[in-house]
C-alpha positions as CSV (number, residue, x, y, z in Angstrom):
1,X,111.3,76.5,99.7
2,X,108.9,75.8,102.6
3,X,111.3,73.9,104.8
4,X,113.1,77.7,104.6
5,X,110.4,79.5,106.4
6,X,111.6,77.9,109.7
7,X,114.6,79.4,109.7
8,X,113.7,82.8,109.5
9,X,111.6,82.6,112.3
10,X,108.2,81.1,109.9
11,X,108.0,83.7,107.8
12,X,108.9,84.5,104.5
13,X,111.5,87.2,104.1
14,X,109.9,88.9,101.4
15,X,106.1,88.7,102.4
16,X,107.6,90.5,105.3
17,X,108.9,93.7,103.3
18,X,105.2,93.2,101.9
19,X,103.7,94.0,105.1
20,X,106.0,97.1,105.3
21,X,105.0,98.1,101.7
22,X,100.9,97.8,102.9
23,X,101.8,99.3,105.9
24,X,103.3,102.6,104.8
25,X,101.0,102.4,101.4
26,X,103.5,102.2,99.1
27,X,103.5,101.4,95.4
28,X,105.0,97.5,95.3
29,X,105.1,94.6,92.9
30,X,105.8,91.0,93.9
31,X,108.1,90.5,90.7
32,X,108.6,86.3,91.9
33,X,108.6,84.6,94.9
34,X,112.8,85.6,95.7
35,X,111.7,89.7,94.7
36,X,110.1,92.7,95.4
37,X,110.0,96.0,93.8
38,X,109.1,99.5,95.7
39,X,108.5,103.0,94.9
40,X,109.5,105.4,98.1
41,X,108.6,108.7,98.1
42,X,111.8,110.3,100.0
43,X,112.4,114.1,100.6
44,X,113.9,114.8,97.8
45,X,112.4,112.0,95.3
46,X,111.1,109.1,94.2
47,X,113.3,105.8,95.5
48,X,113.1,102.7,93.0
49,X,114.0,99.8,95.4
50,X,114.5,96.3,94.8
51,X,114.8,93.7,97.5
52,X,115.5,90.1,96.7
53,X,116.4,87.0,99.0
54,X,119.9,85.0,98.0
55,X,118.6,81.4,99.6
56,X,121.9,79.7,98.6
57,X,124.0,82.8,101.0
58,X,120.9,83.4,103.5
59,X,121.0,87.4,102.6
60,X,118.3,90.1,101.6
61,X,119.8,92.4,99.6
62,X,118.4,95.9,99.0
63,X,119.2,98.4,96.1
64,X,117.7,102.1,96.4
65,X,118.3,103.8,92.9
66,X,118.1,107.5,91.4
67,X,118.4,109.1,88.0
68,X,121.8,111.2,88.2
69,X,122.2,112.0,84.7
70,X,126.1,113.6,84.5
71,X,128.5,114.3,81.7
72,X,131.6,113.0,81.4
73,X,133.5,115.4,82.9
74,X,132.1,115.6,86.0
75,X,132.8,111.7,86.8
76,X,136.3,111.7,88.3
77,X,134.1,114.1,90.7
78,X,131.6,111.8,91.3
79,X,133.7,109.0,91.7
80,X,135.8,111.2,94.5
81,X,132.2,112.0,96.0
82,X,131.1,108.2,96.4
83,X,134.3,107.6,98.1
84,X,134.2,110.3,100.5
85,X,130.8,109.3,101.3
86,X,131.7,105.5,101.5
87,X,134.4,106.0,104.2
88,X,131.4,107.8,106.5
89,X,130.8,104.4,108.3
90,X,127.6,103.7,107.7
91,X,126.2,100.0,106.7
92,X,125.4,100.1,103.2
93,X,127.5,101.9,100.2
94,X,126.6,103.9,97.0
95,X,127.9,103.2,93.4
96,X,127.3,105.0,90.3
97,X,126.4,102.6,87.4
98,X,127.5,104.8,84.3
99,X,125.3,103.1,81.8
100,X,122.6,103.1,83.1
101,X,122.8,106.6,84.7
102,X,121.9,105.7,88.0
103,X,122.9,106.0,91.6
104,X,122.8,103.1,93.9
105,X,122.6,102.7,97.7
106,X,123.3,98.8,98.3
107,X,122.6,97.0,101.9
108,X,123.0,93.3,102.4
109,X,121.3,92.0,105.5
110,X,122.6,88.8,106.6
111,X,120.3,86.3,108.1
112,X,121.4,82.8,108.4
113,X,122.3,80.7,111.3
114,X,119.0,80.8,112.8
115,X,118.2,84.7,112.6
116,X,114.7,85.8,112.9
117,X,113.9,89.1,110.4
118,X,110.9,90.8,111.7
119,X,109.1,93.4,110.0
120,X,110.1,96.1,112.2
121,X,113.5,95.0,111.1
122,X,112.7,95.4,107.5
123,X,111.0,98.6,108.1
124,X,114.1,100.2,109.7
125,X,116.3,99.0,106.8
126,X,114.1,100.3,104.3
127,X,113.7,103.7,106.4
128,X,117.5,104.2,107.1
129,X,118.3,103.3,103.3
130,X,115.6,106.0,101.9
131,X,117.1,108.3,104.6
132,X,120.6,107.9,103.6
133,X,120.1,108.3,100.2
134,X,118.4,111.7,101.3
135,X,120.9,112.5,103.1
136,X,123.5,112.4,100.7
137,X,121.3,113.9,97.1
138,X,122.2,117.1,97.9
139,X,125.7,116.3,97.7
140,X,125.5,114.5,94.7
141,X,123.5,116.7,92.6
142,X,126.0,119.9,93.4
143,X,128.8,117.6,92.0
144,X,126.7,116.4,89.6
145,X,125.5,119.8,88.2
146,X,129.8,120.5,88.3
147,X,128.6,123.9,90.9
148,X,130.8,122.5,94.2
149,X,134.0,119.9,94.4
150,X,133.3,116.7,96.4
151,X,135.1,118.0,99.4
152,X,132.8,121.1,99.6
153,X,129.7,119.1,98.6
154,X,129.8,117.3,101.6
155,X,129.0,119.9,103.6
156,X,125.8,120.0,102.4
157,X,124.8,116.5,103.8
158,X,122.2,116.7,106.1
159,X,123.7,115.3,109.4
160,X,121.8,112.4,111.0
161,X,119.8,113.3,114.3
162,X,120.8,111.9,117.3
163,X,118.1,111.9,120.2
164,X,115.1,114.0,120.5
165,X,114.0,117.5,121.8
């Protein structure tokens, strides 16, 4: 694995989202060499996020999961939401793993053919993930509580700022 390092600029990938973690002192844990789990405090929860490094396809992939505990009925909704919220543009795209009862954010980052990741990198992936996710729990608990359809739940996501005052 140490001939790798040199293509992503000498560091390792994951020690990198590390430095991030240490830097924003957040709860982390190493769980192998390829993996790292993180606890985010966002505005509206706690974020579970899991990182890992795909060596074989040159890709950090990031998943950003909540509790959304919904009945049944309620799930043609939610599936209606994600796909509203999926055609918004934006990098990365939610899922809703029934079993487990969980909402997922996914984001691949691809960095072969020579790319260099940088922490600052990693630290605005992580940030824009936890923001999105944000962004969009409003939405998805008013669905998933059954008190607004999808297309009137999305009014309630809180638009991204643009610029400064």
């Amino acid at each position: 694995m140490q001939e790798r390092f040199g293509i992503w600029g000498g560091h390792h990938p994951i020690d990198l989202v590390q430095t991030v973690a240490d830097r924003k002192n957040w709860l982390f844990e190493r769980v192998e060499e390829e993996r790292i789990t993180l606890i985010v405090e966002g505005d509206w929860q706690q974020y579970s996020i899991g990182i890992d490094l795909s060596c074989q396809q040159d890709m950090l992939n990031l998943i950003c999961a909540f509790d959304m505990s919904s009945n049944e009925t309620v799930l043609p909704s939610l599936y209606e939401t994600l796909n509203l919220i999926n055609v918004d543009g934006f990098a990365g795209g939610f899922s809703y793993w029934q079993e487990q009862q969980l909402l997922v954010y996914r984001y691949t980052m691809m960095i072969g053919g020579g790319a260099i990741v940088s922490v600052v990198q990693l630290e605005q992936m992580l940030m824009e993930s936890v923001s999105i996710c944000d962004r969009y729990y409003p939405v998805f608990q008013l669905v998933g509580w059954d008190v607004e359809r999808p297309v009137n739940a999305m009014n309630m996501a809180i638009p991204a700022t643009v610029g400064r005052a």
